[in-house]
LUMTIRO-953080 format. One line per 8 residues: number of its first residue (from 1); their letters; for each residue x, y, z of N, C-alpha, C. Coordinates in steps of 0.2 Angstrom, whole numbers. Layout:
<nodes>
NUM> a> X,Y,Z,X,Y,Z,X,Y,Z; ...
</nodes>
This chain:
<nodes>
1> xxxxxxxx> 84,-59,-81,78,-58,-77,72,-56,-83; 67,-60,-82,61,-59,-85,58,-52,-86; 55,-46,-92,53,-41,-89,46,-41,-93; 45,-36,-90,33,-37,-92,34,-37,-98; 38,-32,-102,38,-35,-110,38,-39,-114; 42,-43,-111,47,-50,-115,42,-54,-119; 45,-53,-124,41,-56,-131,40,-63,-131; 47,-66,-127,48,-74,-126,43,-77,-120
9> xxxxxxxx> 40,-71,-118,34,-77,-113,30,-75,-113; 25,-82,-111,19,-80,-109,16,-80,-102; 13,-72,-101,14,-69,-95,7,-71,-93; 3,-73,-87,-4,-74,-86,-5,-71,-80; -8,-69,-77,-11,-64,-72,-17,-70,-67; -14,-72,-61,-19,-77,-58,-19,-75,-51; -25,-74,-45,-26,-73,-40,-20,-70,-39; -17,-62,-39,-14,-58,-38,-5,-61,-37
17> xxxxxxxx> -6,-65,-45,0,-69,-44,1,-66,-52; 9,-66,-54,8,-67,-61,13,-73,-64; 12,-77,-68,14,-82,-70,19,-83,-77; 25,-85,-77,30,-83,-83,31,-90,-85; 29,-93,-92,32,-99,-96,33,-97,-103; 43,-97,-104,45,-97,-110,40,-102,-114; 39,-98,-123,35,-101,-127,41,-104,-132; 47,-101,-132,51,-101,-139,56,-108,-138
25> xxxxxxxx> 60,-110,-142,65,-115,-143,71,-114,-137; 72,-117,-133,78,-116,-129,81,-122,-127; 88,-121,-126,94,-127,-126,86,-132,-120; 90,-138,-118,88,-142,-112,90,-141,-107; 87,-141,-101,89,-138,-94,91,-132,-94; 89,-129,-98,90,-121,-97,86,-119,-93; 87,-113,-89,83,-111,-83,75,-109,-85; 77,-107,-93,73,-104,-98,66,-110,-100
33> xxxxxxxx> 67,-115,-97,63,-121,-96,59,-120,-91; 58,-117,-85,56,-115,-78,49,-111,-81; 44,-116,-76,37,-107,-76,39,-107,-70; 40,-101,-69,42,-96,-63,33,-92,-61; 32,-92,-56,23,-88,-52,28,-84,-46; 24,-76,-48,26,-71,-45,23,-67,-42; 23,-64,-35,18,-62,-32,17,-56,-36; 11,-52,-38,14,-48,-42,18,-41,-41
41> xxxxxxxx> 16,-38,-33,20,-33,-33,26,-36,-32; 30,-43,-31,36,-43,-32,37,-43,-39; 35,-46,-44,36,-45,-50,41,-40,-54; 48,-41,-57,48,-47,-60,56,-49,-55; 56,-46,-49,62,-49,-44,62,-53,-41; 58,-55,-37,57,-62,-34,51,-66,-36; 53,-73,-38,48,-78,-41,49,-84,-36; 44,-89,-39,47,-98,-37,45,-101,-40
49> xxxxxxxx> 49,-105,-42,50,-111,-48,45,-116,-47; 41,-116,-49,35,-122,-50,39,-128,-54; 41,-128,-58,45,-135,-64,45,-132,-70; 46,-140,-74,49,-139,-80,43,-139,-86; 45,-135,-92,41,-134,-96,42,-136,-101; 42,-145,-100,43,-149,-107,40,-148,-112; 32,-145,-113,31,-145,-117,33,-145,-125; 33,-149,-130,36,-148,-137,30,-149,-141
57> xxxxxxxx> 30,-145,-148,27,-147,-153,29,-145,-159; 32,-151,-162,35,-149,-169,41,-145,-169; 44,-145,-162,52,-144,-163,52,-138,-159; 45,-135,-157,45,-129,-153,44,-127,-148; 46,-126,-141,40,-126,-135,34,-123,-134; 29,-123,-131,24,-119,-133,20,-122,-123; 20,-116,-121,13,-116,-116,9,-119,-116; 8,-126,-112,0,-129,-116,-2,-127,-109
65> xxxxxxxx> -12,-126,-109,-14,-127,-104,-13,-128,-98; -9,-136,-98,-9,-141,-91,-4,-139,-89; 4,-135,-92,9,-131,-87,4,-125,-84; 1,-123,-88,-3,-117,-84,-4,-119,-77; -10,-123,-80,-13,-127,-72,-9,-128,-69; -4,-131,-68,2,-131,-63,4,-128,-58; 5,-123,-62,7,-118,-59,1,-115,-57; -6,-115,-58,-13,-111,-56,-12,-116,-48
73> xxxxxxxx> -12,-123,-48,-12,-125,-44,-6,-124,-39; -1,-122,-40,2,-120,-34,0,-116,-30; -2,-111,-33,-3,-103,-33,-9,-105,-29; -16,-111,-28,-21,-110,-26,-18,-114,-19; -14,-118,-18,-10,-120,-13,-8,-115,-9; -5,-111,-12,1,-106,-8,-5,-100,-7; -10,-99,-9,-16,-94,-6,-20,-99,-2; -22,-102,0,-26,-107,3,-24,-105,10
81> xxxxxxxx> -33,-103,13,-34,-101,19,-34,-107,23; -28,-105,29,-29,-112,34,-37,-111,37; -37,-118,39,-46,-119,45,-45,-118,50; -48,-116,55,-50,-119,61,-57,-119,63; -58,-122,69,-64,-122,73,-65,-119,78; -70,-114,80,-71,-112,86,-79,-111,88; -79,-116,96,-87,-118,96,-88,-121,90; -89,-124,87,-93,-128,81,-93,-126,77
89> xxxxxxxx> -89,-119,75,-92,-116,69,-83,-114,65; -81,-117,57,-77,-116,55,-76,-109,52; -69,-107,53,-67,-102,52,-61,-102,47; -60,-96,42,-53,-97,40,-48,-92,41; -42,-93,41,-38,-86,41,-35,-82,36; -37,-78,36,-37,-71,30,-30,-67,34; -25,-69,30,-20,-66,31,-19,-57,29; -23,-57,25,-25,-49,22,-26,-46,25
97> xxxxxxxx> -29,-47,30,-35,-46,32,-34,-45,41; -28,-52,41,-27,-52,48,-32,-55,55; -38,-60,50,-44,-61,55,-45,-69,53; -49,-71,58,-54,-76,58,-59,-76,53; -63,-78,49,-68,-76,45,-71,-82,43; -79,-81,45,-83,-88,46,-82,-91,37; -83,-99,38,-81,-101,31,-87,-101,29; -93,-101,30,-101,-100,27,-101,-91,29
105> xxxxxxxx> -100,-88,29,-101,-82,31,-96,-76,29; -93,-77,27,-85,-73,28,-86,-66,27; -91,-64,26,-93,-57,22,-96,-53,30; -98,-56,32,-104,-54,39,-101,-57,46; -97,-61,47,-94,-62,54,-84,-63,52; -82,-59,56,-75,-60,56,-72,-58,64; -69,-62,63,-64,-61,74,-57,-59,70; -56,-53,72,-50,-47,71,-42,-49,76
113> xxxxxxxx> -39,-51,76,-33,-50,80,-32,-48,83; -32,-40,81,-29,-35,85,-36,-33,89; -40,-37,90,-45,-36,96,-44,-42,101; -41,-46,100,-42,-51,104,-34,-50,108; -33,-54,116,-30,-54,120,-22,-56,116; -16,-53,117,-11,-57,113,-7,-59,120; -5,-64,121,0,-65,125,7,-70,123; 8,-70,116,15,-69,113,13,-76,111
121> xxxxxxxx> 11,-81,115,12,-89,113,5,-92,108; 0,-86,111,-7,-88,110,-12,-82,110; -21,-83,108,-21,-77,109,-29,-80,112; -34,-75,116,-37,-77,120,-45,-71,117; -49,-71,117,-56,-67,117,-61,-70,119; -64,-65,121,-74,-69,123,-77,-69,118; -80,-74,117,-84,-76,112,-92,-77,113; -97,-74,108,-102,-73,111,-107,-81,105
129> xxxxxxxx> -107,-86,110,-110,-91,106,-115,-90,101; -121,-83,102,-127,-83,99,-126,-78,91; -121,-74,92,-121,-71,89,-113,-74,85; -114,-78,87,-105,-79,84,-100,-73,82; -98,-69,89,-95,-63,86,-91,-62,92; -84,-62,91,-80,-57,100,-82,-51,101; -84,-52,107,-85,-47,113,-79,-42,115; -78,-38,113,-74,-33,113,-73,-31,119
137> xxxxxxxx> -79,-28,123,-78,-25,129,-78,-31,134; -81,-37,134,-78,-42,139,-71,-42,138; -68,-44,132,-61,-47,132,-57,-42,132; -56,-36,132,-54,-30,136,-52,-32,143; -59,-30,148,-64,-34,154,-63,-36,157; -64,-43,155,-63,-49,156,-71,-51,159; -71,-57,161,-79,-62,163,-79,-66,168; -84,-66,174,-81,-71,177,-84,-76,175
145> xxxxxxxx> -84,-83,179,-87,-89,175,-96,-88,177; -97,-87,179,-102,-88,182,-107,-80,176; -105,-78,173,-107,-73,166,-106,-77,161; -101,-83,162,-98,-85,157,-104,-89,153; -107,-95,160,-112,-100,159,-118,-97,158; -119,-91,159,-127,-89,161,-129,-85,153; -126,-82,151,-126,-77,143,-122,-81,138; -122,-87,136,-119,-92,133,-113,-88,130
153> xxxxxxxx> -107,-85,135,-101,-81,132,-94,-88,135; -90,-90,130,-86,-94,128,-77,-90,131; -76,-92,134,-69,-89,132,-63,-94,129; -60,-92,123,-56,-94,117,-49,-94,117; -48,-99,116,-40,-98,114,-38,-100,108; -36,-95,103,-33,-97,96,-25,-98,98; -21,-102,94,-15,-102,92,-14,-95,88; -6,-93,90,-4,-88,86,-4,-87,80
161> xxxxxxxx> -5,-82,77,-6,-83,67,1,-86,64; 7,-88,68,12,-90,65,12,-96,65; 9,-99,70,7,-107,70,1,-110,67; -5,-104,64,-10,-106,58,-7,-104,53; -3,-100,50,0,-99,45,6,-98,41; 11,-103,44,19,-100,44,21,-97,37; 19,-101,32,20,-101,25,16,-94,24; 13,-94,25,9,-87,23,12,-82,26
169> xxxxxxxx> 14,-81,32,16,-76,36,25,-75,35; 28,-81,33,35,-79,30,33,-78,24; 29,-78,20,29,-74,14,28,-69,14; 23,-65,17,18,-59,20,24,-55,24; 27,-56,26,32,-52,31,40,-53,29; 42,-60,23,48,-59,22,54,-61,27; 51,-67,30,55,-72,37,55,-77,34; 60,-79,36,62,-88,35,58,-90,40
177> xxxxxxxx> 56,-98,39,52,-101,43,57,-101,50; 59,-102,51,63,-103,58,63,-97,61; 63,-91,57,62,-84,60,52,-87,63; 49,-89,60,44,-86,61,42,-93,67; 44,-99,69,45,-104,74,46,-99,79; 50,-95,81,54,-94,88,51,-87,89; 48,-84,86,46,-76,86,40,-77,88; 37,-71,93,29,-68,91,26,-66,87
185> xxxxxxxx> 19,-67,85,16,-63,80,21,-55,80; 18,-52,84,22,-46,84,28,-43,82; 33,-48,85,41,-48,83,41,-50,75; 38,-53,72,35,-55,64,33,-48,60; 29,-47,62,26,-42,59,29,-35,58; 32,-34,66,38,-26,64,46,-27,64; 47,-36,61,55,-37,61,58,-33,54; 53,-29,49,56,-27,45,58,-20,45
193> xxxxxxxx> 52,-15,48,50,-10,51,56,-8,55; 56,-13,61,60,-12,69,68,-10,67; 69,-15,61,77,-16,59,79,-10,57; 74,-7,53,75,-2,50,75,6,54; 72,5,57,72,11,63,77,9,69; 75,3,74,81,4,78,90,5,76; 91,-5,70,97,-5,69,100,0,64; 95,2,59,98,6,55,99,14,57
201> xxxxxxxx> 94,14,60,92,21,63,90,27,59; 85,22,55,79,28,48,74,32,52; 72,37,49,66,40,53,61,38,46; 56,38,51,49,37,46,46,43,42; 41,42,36,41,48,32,35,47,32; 33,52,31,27,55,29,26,60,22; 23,57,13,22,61,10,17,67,10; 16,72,9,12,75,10,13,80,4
209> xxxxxxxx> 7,79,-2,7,85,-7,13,83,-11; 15,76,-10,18,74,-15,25,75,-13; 26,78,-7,32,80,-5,35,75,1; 40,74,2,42,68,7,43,73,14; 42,70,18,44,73,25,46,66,31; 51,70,36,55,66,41,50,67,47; 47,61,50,44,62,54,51,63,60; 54,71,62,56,71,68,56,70,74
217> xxxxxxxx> 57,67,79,52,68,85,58,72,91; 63,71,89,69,74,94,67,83,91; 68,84,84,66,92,83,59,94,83; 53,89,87,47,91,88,47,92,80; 45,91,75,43,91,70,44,87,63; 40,89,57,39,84,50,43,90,48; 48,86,45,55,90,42,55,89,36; 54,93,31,55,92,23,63,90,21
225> xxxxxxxx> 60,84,17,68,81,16,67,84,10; 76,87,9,79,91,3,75,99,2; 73,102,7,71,110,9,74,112,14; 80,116,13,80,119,21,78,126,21; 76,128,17,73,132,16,67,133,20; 65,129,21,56,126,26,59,125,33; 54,127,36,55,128,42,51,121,46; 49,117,38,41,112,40,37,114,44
233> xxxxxxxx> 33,108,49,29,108,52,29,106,59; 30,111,65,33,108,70,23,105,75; 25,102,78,19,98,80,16,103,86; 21,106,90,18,112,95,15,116,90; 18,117,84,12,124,82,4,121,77; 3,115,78,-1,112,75,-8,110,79; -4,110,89,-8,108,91,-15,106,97; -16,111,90,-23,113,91,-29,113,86
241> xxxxxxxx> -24,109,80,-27,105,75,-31,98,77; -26,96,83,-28,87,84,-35,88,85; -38,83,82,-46,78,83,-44,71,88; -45,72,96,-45,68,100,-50,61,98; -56,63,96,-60,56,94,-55,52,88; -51,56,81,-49,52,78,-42,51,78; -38,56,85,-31,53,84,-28,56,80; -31,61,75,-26,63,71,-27,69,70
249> xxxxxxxx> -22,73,66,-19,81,66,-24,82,60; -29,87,59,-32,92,51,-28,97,52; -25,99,45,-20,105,45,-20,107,38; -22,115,40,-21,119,34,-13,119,31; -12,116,24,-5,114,22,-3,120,16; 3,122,17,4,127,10,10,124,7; 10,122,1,13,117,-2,20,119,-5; 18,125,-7,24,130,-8,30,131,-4
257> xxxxxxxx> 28,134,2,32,134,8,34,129,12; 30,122,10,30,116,14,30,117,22; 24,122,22,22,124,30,17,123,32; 14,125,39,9,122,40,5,132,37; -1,131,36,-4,137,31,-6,142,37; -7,147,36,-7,153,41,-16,155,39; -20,154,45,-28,157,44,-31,160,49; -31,167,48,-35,171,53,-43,172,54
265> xxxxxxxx> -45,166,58,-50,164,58,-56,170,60; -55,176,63,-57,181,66,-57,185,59; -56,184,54,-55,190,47,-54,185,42; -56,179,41,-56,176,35,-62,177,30; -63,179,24,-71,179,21,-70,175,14; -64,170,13,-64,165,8,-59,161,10; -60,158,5,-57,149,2,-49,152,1; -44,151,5,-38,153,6,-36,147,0
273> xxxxxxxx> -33,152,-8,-31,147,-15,-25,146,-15; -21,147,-10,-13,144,-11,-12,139,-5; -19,137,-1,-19,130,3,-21,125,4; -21,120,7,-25,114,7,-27,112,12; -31,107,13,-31,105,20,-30,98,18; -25,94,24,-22,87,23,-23,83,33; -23,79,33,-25,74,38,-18,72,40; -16,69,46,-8,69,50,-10,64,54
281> xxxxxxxx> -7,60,55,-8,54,60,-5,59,66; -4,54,70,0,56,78,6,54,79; 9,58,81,17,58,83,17,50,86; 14,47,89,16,40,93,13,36,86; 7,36,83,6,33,75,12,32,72; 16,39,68,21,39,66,26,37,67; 28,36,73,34,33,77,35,32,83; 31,28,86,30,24,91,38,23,96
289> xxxxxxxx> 41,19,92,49,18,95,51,27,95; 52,30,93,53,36,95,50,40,98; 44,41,100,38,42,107,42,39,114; 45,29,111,44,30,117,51,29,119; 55,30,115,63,32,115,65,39,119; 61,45,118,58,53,119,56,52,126; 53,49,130,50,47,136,50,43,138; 57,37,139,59,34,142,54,27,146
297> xxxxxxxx> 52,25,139,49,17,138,53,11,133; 52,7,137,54,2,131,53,2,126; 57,3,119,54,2,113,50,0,111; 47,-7,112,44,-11,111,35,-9,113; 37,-6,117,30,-4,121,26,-1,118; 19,-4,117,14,-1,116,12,-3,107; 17,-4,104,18,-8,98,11,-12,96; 9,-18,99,3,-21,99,-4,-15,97
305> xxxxxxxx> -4,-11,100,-8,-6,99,-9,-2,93; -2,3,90,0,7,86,2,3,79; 6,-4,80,8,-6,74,16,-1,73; 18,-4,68,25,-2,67,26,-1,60; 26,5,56,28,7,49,33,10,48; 34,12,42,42,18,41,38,23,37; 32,21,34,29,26,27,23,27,26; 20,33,28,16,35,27,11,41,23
313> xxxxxxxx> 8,44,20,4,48,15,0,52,20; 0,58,20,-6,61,22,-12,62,19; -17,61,22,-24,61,16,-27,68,16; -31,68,11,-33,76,9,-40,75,13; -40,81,16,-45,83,22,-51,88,17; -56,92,23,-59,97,20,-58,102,22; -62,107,21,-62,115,24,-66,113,30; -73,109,30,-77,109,36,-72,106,40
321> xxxxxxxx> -69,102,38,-64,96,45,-63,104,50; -60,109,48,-56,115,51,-61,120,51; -67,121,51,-72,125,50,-70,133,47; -67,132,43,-65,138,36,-73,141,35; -77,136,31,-81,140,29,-88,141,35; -87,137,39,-91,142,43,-90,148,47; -83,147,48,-83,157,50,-81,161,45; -82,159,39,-83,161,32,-90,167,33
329> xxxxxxxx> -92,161,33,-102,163,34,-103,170,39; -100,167,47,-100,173,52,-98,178,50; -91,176,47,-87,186,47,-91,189,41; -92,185,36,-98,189,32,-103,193,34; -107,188,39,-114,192,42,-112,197,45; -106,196,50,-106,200,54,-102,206,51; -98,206,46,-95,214,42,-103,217,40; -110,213,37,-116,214,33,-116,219,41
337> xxxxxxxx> -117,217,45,-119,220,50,-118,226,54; -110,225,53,-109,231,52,-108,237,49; -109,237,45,-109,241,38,-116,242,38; -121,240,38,-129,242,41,-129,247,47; -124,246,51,-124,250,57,-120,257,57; -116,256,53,-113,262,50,-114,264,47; -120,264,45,-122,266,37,-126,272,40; -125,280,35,-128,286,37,-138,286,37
345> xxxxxxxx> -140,291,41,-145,291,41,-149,293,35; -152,296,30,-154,298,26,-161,301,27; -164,307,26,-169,311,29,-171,312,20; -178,313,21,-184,314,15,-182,321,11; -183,322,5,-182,329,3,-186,333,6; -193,331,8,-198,336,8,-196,337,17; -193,331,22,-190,332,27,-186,340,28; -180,340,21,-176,344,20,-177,351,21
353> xxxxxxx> -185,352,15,-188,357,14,-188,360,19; -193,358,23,-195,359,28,-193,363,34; -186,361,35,-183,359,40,-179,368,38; -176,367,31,-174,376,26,-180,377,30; -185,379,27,-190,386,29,-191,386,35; -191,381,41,-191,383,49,-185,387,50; -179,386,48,-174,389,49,-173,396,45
</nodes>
């Protein structure tokens, strides 16, 4: 196995490939004759042999430019966006990306996937001629024909991303071409995911603070793996953290106890320093097949929507997301206020005087 170090090649770094051609003398037909192009975050374990590195000069092999090229040339092959057309206007597919993306334009008009109609064989949206953009809420909707003719709105049928880019998408997902013939986009995209949650029967994680957590949904909660000492995070005491507009949990996190952080917002007057605040997807985000395993749905169901992963990161939130520092601000005024209210009267000396001699 070739390793980043190895003195004996020359490693080149191309469109997010990296490229391996022994420089030094080796037997003939030795494998060691191969430039090998490597995606690079597989690198240095899965590669594909592009051919042979005749190259000799004076007894020694050596790298010339035009294997380069060779192999650059594959590489631009095996990245190369499929075309299509729609309405008159060519489009390519950005498998990264997961969209349509105009080929004069690619920066400013894109048609998204996961917005358009999937119906397993093919996929379907309203297309707004003038503006060359899908209609989100039509193709939700739907249009009758008589809106269709009159607002110059198109309705579209693309092929499934498996039949505009099989070679990409068995790359990208790790299927053999036959897998990706007889399968959905969908069945494609969480075959890696699915395996490992249904048939293996992994739970998905969530890191949080550096620490790993079991998204459990049978114990209602995110279990710290290797703490049983932690009680973790159970989702009924969280849930009142949820943000309904973005679907996800803000929650005071304390790192130490790997618990969710305790804050008495009636009597807070600072910045709580043993906590943090961290972002939490949703129980059906993090595990979808277990949502709807827990409430008696099809696995499958609703997938299209949520996507299917095993690992995910919580992101670091702020104090405003949880309004910390604004009843920061309150209980300060309002202790200012009280303390001014409790505060003794205080009468003049010559009041005092006064007051002696009448008495």
């Amino acid at each position: 196995m070739i390793k980043k170090d190895d003195p004996d090649y020359i490693l080149e770094e191309y469109r997010g490939h990296i490229i391996a051609s022994h420089k030094n003398n080796v037997p003939e037909k030795s494998t060691d004759n191969l430039i090998i192009t490597y995606r690079k975050e597989d690198f240095p374990e899965y590669g594909y042999i592009v051919g042979l590195d005749d190259s000799k000069m004076s007894g020694r092999r050596k790298a010339f430019p035009h294997n380069m090229d060779d192999a650059k040339g594959y590489i631009d092959w095996l990245e190369r966006k499929p075309e299509i057309e729609i309405d008159g206007t060519k489009y390519l597919f950005d498998i990264n990306q997961l969209a349509l993306v105009e080929k004069d334009r690619p920066e400013e008009r894109k048609l998204f996937f996961d917005e358009m109609k999937d119906y397993g064989t093919h996929y379907e949206f309203v297309y707004n001629r003038n503006s060359k953009r899908l209609d989100a809420e039509r193709t939700e909707n739907g249009i009758d024909a008589y809106i269709t003719g009159k607002h110059s709105f198109a309705i579209i049928t693309v092929p499934r991303m498996g039949d505009i880019d099989p070679t990409g998408m068995s790359s990208k997902y790790n299927c053999s071409l036959d897998y990706i013939r007889q399968n959905s986009d969908l069945d494609i995209m969480i075959k890696e995911a699915y395996d490992m949650r249904v048939n293996k029967g992994m739970l998905p994680t969530i890191e949080i603070e550096e620490h790993t957590f079991y998204v459990d949904l049978r114990m209602d909660k995110l279990r710290p793996k290797d703490d049983f000492l932690s009680n973790g995070i159970g989702f009924s005491q969280i849930e009142d953290y949820f943000n309904d507009t973005t679907e996800k949990y803000v929650i005071p996190y304390n790192p130490q106890k790997k618990e969710l952080g305790e804050i008495d917002y009636e009597t807070i007057t600072k910045i709580p320093k043993d906590l943090v605040v961290v972002e939490i997807p949703s129980e059906i985000k993090m595990d979808p097949i277990g949502w709807n395993r827990l409430h008696g749905f099809d696995l499958k169901d609703g997938l299209r929507e949520t996507g299917l992963q095993m690992n995910f990161t919580a992101k670091q939130a702020k104090w405003e997301d949880i309004y910390v520092p604004q009843k920061i601000k309150e209980n300060l005024a309002q202790l200012k206020r009280e303390k001014q209210q409790n505060k003794p009267i205080k009468t003049s000396q010559h009041q005092q005087s006064k007051k002696g001699r009448k008495m």
